[in-house]
N, C-alpha and C positions, 0 to 999 in steps of 0.2 A: 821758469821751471823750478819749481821747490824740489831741494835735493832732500830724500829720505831721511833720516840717523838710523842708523843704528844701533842696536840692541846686544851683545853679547851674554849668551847663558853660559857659564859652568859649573859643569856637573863633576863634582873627582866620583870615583866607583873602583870598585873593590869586589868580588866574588856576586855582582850583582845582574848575572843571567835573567832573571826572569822579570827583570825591573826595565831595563834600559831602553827595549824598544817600547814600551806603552808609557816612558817620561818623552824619548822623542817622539810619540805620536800626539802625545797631550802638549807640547811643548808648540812643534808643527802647526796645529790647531788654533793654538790663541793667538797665533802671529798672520794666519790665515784668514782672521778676522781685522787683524790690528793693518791695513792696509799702507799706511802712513810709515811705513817704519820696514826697514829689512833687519837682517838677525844673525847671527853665528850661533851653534852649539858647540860649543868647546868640550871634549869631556875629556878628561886627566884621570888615566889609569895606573892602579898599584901597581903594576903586574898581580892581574888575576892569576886564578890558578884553573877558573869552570873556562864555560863559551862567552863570557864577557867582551874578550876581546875580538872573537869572529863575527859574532852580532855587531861589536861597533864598527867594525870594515866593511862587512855590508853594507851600515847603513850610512857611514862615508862616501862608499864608490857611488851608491845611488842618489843621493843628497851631497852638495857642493857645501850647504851649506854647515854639514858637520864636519869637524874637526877633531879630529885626533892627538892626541899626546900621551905615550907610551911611555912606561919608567922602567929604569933596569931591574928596578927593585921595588919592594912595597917600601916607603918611604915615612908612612905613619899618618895617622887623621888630622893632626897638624900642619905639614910641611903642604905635601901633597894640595890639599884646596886653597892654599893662600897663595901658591905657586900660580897655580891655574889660572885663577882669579887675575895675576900679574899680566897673564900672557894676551886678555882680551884687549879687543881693538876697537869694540866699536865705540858709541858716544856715554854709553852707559855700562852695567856688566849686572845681571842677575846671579848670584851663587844657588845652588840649587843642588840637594842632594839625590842621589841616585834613585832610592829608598819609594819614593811619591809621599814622605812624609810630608814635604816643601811643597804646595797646591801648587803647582802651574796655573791653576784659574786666579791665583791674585800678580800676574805678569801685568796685565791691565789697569789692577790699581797701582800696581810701584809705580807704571810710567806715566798713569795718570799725575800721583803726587809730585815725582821727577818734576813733570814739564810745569806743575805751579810752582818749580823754584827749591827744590829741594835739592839739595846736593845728592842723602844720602835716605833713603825710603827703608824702614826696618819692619822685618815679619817679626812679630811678638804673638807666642801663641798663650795666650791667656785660659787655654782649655787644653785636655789632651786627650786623646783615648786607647792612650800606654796604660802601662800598669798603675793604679793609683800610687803605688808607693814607691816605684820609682819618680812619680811627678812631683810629688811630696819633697824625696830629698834631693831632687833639683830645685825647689821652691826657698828649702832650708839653706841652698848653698849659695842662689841669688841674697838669701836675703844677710846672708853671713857676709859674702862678697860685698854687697852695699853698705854694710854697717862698718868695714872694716877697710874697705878701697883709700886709697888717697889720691884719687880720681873718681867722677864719675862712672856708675855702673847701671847699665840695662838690664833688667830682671826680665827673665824666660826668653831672651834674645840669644839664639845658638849660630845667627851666621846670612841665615837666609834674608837677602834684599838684596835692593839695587842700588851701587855706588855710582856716582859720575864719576868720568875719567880723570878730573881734576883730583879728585879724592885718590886715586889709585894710581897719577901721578905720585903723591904724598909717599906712597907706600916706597913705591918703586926708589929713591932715593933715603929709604930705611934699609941699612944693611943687617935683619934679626934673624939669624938660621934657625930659630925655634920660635917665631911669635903666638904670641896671644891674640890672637884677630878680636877677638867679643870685648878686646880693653882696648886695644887699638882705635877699633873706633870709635867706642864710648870718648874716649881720650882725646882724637883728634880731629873727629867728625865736628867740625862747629854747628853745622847746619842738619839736622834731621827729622824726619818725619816718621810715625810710628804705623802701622798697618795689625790690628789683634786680628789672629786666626785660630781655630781649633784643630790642632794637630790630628788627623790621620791615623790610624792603624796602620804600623806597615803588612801588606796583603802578602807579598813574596819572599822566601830568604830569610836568613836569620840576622839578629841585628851584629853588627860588628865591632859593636859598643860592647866592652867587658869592663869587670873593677881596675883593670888598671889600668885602660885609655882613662876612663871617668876620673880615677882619682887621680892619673898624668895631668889632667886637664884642669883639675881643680886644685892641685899644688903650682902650677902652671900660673893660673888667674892668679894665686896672693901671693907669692915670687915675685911676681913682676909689676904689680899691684897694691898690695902692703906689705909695710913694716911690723903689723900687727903682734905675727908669731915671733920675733924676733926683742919685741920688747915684753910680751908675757912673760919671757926669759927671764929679764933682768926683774919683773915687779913680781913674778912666782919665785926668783929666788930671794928678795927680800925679804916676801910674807913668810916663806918657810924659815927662814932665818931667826926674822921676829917671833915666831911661835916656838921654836926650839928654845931659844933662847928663855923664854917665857917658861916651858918644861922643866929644863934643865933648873931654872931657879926654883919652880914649884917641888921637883925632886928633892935637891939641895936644903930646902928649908923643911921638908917634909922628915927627909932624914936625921936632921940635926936636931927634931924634938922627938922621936921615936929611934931613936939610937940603936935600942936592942931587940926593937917587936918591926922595924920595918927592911922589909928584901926587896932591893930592884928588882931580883929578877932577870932570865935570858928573856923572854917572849918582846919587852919594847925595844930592846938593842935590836931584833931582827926584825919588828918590824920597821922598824927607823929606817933598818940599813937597807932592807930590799923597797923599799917609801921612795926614798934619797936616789938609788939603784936606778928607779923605772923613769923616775923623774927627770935625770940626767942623759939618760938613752932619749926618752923623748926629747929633748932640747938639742942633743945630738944630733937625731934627724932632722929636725927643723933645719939647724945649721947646714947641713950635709945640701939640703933641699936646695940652700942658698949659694952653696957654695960649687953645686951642680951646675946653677944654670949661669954660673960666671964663667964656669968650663965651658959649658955649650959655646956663649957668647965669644969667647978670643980664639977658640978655635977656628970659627971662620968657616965650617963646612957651606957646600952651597944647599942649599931647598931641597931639591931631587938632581938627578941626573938622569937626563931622557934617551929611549935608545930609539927614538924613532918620531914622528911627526908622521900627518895625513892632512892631506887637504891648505895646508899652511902656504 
């Protein structure tokens, strides 16, 4: 008698009422075909604030095979699905956002790829039909991430695919209260396999993506990633140095053969000094950025804290 594997989905969600039962109905469905195989839905919630979480206790008490994970608190787009992701049990674990941005109809090819051997199966959506121009400066910030990584980086890969447990083994024995999952496994995934799809409209809800998750996320990735901004520091303050210096001599000899017909002048002194000013604030924050996530890091907080489980 061939025992099954299983399958773990998790979905983290966040104010996503009018999403969550037509993901677990779509979800249901491709497992309803996939006979070979049983499944868990895991979904890890922020503490909503809509009917998110009465919808998911429905459709816990009626289905065994969903599961529950409640947080005291919204925990951030971060913490929150890397958590989730930790707590699956079955042979493999799909991540899956709430949203139906993440097609449920490519379940069948991650486990296809999986079972030729792949440790870790990645949805890359090479198309999208968001806004153009927010696809755009996602496209500009893979491609800045890659040119600047000191590790390998996956372009338009946001999270969605199937890890084997071996892989999430790895994780689980990483102690990082704030990681970067999209470097993580670029980084430590040895084995994977790629999946392109054309990302969805989200049909329901608004997104919960604002500039600061976006730009959390993307000071996030080259923090922990490169060195990059860190030594533009030290070769922008060179070059400025060098051209000052280069000024100051063109002034100097400027003046010394027009003695009585040439004036410096206020206008270059101020702008030099607000030049010098802005330049220093920005390399400030760099640092800050750096120096932020060494505080995250010894701090030691945990991921989330849950106030409750279902089905577990």
């Amino acid at each position: 008698m061939n025992i099954k594997k299983k399958i773990s989905i998790v979905t983290p969600c966040y104010n996503e009422e009018g999403n969550v039962r037509e993901l677990y109905n779509q979800v249901k469905l491709q497992f309803e075909k996939l006979c070979d195989y049983t499944y868990e839905h895991i979904f890890i919630d922020n503490a909503s604030k809509d009917g998110t979480v009465s919808i998911l206790r429905e459709l816990a008490q009626n289905d065994k095979n969903v599961k529950l994970i409640l947080n005291i608190k919204n925990f951030g787009h971060i913490r929150s699905p890397y958590y989730g992701l930790l707590q699956a049990t079955g042979d493999a674990a799909i991540l899956m956002v709430a949203d139906l941005q993440d097609p449920p109809s490519l379940i069948p090819v991650f486990i296809k790829k999986w079972e030729e051997g792949h440790q870790i199966v990645l949805g890359v959506k090479n198309k999208s039909k968001e806004n153009p121009i927010m696809f755009s400066l996602r496209k500009i910030f893979y491609h800045l991430m890659a040119k600047s990584s000191s590790t390998e980086h996956i372009s338009n890969f946001t999270g969605f695919g199937l890890y084997d447990q071996s892989f999430l083994n790895i994780l689980r024995n990483i102690r990082d209260p704030y990681p970067y999952f999209r470097g993580m496994v670029a980084e430590l995934g040895a084995d994977y396999a790629t999946v392109t799809y054309t990302q969805p409209i989200r049909q329901n809800g608004k997104t919960k993506n604002n500039f600061y998750t976006l730009y959390d996320m993307a000071m996030l990735g080259f923090v922990n990633h490169s060195k990059l901004p860190l030594r533009m520091a030290s070769f922008l303050g060179f070059i400025v140095a060098f051209i000052s210096l280069l000024v100051g001599l063109v002034y100097l000899v400027y003046k010394l053969v027009y003695w009585d017909s040439f004036s410096v002048g206020m206008a270059p002194l101020i702008i030099g000094l607000f030049f010098f000013s802005s330049v220093q604030l920005l390399f400030v924050g760099v640092i800050g950025e750096y120096v932020g996530a060494i505080y995250t890091q010894v701090r030691k907080r945990p991921l989330v804290i849950e106030r409750e489980r279902v089905n577990f």
